[in-house]
C-alpha positions as CSV (number, residue, x, y, z in Angstrom):
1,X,-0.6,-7.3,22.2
2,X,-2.1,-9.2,25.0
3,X,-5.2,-8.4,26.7
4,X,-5.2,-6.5,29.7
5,X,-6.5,-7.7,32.7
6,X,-8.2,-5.6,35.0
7,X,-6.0,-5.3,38.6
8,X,-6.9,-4.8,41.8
9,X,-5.4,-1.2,41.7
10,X,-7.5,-0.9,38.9
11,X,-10.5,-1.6,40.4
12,X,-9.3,0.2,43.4
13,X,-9.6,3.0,41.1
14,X,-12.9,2.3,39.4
15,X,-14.4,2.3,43.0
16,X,-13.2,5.3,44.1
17,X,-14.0,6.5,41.0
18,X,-10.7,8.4,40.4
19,X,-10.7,8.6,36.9
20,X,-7.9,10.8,36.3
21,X,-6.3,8.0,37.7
22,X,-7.9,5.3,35.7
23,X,-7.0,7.1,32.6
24,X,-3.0,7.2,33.0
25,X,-3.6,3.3,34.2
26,X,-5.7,2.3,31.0
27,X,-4.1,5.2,28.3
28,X,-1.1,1.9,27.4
29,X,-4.3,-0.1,26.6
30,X,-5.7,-0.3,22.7
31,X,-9.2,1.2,22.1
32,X,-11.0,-2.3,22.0
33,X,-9.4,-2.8,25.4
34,X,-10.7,0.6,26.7
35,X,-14.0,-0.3,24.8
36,X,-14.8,-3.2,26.9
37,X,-13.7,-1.6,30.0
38,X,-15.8,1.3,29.4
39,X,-18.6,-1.0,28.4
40,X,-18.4,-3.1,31.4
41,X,-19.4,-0.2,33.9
42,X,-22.5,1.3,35.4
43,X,-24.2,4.1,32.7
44,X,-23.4,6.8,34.8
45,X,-19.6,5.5,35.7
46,X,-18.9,5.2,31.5
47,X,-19.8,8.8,30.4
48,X,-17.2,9.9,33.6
49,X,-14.6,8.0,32.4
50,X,-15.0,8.6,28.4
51,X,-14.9,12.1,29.5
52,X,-11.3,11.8,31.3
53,X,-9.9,10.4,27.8
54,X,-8.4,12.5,25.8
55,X,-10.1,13.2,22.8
56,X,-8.3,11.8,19.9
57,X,-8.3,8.9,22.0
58,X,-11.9,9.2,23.1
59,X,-12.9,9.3,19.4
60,X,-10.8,6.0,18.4
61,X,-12.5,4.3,21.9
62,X,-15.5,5.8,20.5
63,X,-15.7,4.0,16.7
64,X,-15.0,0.4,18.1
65,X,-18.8,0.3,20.0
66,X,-21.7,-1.0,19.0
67,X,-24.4,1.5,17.4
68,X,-26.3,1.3,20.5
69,X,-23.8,1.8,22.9
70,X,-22.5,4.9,20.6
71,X,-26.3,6.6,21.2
72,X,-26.3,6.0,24.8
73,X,-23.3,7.6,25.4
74,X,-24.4,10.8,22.7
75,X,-27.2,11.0,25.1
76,X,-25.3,12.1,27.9
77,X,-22.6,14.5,25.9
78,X,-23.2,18.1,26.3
79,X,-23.3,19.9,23.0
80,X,-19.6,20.8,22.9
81,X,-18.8,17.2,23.9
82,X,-20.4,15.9,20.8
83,X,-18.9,18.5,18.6
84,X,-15.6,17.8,20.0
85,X,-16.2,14.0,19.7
86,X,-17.6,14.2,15.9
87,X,-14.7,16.3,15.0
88,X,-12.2,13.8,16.3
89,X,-13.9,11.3,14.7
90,X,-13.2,9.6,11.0
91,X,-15.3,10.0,8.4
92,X,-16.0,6.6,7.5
93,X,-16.7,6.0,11.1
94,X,-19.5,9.3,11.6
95,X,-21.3,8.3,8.4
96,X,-21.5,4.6,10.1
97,X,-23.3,6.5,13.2
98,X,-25.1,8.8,11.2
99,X,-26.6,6.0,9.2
100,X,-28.0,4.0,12.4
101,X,-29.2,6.8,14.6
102,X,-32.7,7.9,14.2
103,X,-33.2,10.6,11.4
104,X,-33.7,13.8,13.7
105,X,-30.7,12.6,15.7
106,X,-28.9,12.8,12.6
107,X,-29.4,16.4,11.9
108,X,-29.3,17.3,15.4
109,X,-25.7,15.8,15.3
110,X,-25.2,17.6,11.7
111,X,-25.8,21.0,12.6
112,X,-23.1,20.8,15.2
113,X,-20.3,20.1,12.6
114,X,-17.8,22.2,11.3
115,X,-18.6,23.8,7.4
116,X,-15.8,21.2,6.3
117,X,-17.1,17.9,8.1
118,X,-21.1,19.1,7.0
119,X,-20.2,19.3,3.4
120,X,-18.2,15.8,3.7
121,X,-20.8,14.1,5.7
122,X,-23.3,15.6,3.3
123,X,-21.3,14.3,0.0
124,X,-20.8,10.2,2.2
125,X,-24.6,10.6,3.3
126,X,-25.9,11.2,-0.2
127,X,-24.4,7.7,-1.9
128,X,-27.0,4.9,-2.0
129,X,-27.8,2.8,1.2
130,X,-25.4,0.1,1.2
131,X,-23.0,1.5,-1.0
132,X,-19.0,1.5,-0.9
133,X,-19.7,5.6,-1.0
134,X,-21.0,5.5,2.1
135,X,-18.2,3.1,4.1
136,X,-15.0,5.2,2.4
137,X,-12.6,7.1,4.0
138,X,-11.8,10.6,2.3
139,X,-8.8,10.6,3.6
140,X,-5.8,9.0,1.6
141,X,-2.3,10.0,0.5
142,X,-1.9,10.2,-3.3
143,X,1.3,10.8,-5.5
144,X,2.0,11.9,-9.2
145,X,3.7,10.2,-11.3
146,X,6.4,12.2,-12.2
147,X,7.5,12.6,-8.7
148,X,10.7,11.1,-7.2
149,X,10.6,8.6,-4.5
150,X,12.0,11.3,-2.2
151,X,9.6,13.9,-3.0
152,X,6.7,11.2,-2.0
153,X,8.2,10.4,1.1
154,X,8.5,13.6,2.0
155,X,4.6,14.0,1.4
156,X,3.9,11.0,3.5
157,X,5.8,12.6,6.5
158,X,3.8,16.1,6.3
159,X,0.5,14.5,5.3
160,X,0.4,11.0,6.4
161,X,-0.5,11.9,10.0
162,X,-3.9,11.9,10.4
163,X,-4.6,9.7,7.5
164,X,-6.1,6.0,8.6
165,X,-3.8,3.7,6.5
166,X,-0.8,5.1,4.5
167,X,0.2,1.4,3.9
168,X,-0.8,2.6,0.2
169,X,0.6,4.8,-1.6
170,X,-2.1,6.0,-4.9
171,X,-0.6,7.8,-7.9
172,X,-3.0,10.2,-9.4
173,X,-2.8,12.4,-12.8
174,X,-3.6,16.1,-12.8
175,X,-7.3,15.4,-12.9
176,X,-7.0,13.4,-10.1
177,X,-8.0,10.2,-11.9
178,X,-6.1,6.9,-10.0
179,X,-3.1,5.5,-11.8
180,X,-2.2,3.0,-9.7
181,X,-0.8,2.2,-6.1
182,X,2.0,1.6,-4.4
183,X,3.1,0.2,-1.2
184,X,4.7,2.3,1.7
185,X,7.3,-0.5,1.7
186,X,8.1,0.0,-2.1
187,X,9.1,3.8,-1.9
188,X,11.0,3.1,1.6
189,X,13.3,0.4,-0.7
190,X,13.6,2.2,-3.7
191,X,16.5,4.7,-4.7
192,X,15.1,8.2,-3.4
193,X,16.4,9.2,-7.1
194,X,14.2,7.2,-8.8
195,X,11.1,8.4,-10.2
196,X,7.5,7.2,-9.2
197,X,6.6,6.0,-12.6
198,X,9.4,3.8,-12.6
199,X,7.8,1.9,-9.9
200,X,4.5,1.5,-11.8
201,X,2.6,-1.5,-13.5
202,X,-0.7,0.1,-13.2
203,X,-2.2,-3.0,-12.1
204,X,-4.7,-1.3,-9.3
205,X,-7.7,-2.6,-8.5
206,X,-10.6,-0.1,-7.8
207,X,-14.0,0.2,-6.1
208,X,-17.0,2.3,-7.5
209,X,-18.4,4.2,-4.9
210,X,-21.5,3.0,-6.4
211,X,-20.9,-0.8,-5.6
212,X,-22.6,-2.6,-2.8
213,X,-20.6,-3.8,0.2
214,X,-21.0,-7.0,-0.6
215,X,-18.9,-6.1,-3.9
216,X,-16.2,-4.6,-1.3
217,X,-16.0,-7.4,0.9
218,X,-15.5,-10.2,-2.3
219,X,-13.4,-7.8,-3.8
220,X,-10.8,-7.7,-0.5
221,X,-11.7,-11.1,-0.2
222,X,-10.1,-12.0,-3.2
223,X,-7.6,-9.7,-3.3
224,X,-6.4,-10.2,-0.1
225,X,-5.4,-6.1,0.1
226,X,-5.8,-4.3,3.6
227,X,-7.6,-1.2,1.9
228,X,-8.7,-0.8,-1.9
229,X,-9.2,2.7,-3.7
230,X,-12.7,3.7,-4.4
231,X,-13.5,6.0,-7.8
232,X,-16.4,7.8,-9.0
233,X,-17.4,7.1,-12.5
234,X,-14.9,9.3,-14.5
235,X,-12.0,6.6,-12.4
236,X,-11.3,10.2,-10.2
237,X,-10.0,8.9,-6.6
238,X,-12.4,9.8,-4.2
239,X,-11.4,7.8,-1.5
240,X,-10.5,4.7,0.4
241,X,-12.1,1.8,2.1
242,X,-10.3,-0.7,4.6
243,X,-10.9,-4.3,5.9
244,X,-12.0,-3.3,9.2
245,X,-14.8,-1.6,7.7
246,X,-15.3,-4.8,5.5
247,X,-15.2,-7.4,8.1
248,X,-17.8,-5.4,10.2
249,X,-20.4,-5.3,6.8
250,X,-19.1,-9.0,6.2
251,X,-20.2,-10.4,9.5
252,X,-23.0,-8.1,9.5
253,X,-24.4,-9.5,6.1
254,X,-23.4,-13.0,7.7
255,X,-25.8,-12.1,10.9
256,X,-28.6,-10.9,8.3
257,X,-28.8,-14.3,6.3
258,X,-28.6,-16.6,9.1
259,X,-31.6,-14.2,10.6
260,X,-33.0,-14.7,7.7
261,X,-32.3,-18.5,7.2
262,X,-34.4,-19.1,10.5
263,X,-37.3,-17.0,9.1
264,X,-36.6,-14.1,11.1
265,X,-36.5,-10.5,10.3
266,X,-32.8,-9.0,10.5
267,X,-32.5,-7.5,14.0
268,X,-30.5,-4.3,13.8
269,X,-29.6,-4.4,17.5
270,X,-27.8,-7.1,19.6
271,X,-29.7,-9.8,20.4
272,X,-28.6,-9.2,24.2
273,X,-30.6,-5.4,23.9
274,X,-33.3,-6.3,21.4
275,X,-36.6,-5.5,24.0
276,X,-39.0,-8.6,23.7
277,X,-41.3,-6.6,21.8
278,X,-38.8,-6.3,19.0
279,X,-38.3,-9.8,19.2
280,X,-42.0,-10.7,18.8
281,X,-42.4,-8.8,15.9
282,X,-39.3,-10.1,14.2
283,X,-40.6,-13.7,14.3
284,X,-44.3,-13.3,14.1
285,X,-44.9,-12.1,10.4
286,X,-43.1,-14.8,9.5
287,X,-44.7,-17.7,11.6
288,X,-48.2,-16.1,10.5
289,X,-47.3,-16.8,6.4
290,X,-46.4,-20.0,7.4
291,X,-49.3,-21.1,9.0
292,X,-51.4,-20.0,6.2
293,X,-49.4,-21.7,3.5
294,X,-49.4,-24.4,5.6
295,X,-53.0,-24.3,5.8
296,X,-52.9,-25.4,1.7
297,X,-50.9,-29.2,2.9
298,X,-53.4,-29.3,5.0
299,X,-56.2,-28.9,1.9
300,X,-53.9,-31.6,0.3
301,X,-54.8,-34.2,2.8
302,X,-58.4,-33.2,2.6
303,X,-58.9,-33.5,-1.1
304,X,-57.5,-37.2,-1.2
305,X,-59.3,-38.0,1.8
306,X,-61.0,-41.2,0.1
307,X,-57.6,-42.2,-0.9
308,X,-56.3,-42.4,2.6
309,X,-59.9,-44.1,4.0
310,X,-58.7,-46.7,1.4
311,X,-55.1,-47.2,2.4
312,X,-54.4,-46.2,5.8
313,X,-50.8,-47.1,5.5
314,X,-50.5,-44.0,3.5
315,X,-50.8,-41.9,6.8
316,X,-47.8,-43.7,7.8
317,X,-45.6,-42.1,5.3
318,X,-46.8,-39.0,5.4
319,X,-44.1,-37.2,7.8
320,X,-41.5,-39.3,5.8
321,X,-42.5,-37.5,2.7
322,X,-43.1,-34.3,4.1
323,X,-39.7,-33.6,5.9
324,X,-37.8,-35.6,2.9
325,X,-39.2,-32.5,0.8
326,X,-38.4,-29.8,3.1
327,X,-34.8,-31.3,3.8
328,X,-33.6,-31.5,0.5
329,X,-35.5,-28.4,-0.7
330,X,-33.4,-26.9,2.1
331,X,-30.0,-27.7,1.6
332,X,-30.1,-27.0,-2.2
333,X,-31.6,-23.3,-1.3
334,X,-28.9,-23.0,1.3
335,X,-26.0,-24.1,-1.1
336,X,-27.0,-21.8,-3.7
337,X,-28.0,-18.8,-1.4
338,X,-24.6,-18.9,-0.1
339,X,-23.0,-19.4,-3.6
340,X,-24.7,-16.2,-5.0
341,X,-23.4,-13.8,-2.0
342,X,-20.3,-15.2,-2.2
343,X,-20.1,-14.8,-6.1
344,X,-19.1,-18.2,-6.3
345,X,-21.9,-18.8,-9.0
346,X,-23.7,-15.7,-11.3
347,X,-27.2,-15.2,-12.5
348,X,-25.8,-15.9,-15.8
349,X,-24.8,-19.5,-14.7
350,X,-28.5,-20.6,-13.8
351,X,-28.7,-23.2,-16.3
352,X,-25.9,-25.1,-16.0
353,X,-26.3,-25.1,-11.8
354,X,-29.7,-26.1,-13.0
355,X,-28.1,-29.3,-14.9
356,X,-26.4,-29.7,-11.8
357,X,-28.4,-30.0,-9.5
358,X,-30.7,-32.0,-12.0
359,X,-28.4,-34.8,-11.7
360,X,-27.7,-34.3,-7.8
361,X,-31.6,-34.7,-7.8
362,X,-31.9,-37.7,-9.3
363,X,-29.0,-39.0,-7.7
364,X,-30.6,-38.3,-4.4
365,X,-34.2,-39.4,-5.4
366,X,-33.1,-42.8,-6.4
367,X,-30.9,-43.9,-3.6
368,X,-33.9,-42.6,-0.8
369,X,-36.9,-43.6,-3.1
370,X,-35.5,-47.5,-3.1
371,X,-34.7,-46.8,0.5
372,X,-38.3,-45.8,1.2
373,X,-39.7,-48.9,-0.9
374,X,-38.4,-51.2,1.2
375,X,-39.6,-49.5,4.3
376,X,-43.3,-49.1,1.8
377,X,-42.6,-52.7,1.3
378,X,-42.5,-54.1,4.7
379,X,-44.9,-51.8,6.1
380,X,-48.0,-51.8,3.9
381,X,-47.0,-54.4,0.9
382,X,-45.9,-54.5,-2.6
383,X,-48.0,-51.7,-4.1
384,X,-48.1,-49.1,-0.9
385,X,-44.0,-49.8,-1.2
386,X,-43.8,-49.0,-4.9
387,X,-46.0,-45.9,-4.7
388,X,-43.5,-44.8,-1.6
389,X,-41.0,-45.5,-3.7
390,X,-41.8,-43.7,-6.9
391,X,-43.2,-40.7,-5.0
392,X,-39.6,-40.3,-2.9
393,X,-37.3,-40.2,-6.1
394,X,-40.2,-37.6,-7.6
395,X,-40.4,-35.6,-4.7
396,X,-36.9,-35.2,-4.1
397,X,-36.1,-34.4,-7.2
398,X,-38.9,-31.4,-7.7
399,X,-37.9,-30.5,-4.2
400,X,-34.2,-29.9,-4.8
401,X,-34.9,-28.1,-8.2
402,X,-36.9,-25.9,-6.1
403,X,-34.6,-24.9,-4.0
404,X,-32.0,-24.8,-6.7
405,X,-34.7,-22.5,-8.5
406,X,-36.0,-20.2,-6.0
407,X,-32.8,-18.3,-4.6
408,X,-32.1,-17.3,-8.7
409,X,-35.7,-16.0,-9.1
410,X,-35.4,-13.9,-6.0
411,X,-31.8,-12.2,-7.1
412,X,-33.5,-11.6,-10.7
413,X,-36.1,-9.7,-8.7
414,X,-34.0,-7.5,-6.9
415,X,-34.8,-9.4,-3.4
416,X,-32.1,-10.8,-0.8
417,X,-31.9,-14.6,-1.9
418,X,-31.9,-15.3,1.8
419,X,-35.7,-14.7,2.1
420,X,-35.8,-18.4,0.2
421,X,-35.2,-19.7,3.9
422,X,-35.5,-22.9,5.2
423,X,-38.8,-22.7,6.9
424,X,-40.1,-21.3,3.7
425,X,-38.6,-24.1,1.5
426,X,-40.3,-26.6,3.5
427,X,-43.9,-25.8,3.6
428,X,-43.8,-25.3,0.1
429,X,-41.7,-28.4,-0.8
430,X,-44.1,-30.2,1.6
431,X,-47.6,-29.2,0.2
432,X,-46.2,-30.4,-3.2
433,X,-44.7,-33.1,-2.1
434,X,-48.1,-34.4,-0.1
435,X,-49.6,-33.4,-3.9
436,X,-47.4,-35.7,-5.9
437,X,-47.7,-38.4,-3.0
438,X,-52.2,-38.9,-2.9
439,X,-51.6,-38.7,-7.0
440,X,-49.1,-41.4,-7.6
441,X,-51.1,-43.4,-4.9
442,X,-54.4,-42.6,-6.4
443,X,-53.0,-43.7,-9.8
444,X,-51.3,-46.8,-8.6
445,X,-54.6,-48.1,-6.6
446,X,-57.1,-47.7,-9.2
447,X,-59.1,-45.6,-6.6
């Protein structure tokens, strides 16, 4: 479907502000359409028109905003509204606003659910942070074996209404453990005769309600399925979890490393509404440890003082060696980082990536350490260009083992891998790398 554009009858409308109007114009329109709409109007115009909607369509509108818009609009909702609103909504999608909202929001917005939705949003709520538990969908349609295809399409009809994808079919046993699954488009081409079992390979693949998100994502990823079938531990079907909930935590993860690639805390709002206050505080731990670990190249250069008075030429290399560190350290941290979260590599593979990136090292140190002697060479003479030289191939090579290193350590330890970010990397690549430099120049100059 194409985008709509907004008309001059529509904004006709949207000036006079006759949103009965605007609501049989834009009710042809998908929910993201209606989304930006809504979005694009004065705060006091949007809560007018999301309140000519009607609801099951006000709920759907509802899911595809932004947190933040989502608690704006609550803000204005009378207390039937939002009960009316939460009702309409899915599950998967008011555990997604539960989680974001402040904590007495959240029970504020709780105590206004039906017994039903409490004790669901109760059950989603109480599966860790981050878990597949927490982004499912109760709401499937599930099969028995021993059914015929007729008998499951008629259960599809009667309880396939309301439910979010019945593109897959799941076959359950009596304790409602997951069997397998079947697509829609299976039963529709099969003899209604036939039975359900016939259809069978049992080649599902399921989701622990207890795996992170990032699990879900690689898993769909790989798969290429629309939904997957989530299980508790006994394999009972609990539930369902689809790639529109995935590529939201995918490019949400994404947002998260790159934040924290840049040495910035993860900003859980847009950047467009983040206050500068929020801002500030995002980047300012971060510059602050780097100015202090910065402080020890700084205590590098002071020790082997002497040694520069000596050979002044040294000073010449010094930002040569320095960002050569911090480069290298980088871009083997960022391969690996992004190898872990993608599951391209495991923990378990440390030592050969190790070997690796050994050989990538030395690769790399040779061809820039006899690049640098030349450069040594021409600038301060034979011995300032072999100590150049000899400290670039050393250099690079601790450097890129350090990045190569670091990101494992961090996933060992429980910790995002992403905190080994660039800025990071380089201050501690460069202090060695200043080290190694005044030692091998020391050594080679008799001072």
């Amino acid at each position: 479907m194409e985008s709509q554009a907004i008309t001059p009858e529509l904004e006709e409308l949207l000036r006079g502000r006759r949103w009965s109007e605007v609501r049989k114009h834009v009710e042809e329109w998908s929910e993201p359409e209606i989304a930006d709409l809504l979005m694009g109007l004065p705060s006091s115009e949007q809560v007018l028109l999301f309140r000519s909607l009607p609801r099951e369509l006000a709920a759907e509108v509802f899911a595809y905003l932004d947190y933040e818009e989502q608690n704006e609009l609550l803000r204005h909702f009378t207390e039937q509204e939002t009960s009316e609103l939460l009702a309409n909504l899915d599950a998967d999608d008011r555990t997604a606003l539960f989680e974001e909202l402040p904590a007495n929001v959240t029970l504020r917005l709780m105590s206004l659910l039906s017994p039903e939705d409490l004790a669901e949003a109760k059950k989603l709520l109480g599966y860790p942070e981050e878990s597949v538990g927490r982004l499912m969908n109760p709401d499937y349609i599930a099969v028995r074996a021993h059914w015929t295809v007729a008998r499951a399409l008629d259960h599809v009809r009667r309880w396939g209404q309301d439910i979010e994808n019945i593109n897959l079919v799941y076959v359950r046993d009596a304790d409602g453990r997951l069997l397998d699954e079947l697509r829609l488009r299976e039963l529709i081409l099969a003899e209604p005769e036939e039975s359900i079992s016939d259809l069978m390979d049992e080649s599902v693949v399921a989701l622990s309600a207890f795996d992170d998100r990032e699990v879900a994502v690689r898993m769909m990823q790989k798969y290429d399925y629309s939904a997957l079938p989530v299980v508790d531990s006994q394999g009972v079907l609990i539930g369902m979890v689809t790639f529109d909930d995935l590529f939201d935590v995918a490019e949400a993860e994404a947002t998260e490393d790159m934040h924290k690639g840049a040495a910035v805390s993860a900003l859980r709002v847009s950047y467009d509404r983040a206050p500068i206050t929020m801002l500030y505080k995002k980047r300012v731990g971060w510059l602050m440890l780097l100015v202090v670990l910065n402080l020890v190249s700084s205590g590098v250069i002071g020790a082997f003082e002497e040694t520069l008075e000596a050979a002044i030429a040294l000073a010449f290399f010094i930002p040569l060696i320095a960002d050569s560190c911090g480069n290298t350290g980088s871009q083997s941290s960022m391969l690996m980082i992004r190898a872990l979260v993608t599951g391209d590599i495991e923990l378990s593979d440390w030592l050969r990536t190790l070997a690796k990136e050994l050989g990538v090292g030395i690769l790399l140190g040779l061809t820039l350490g006899f690049l640098s002697m030349f450069l040594g060479f021409f600038r301060g003479g034979p011995i300032i260009g072999l100590v150049v030289g000899i400290t670039m191939v050393s250099v690079v090579l601790i450097s890129n083992l350090i990045g190569t290193v670091l990101p494992f350590i961090l996933t060992r330890l429980k910790l995002d891998p992403a905190t080994a970010s660039a800025p990071l990397i380089t201050t501690i690549a460069d202090a060695l790398g200043l080290l190694v430099y005044f030692s091998v120049a020391t050594a080679l100059l008799d001072l």
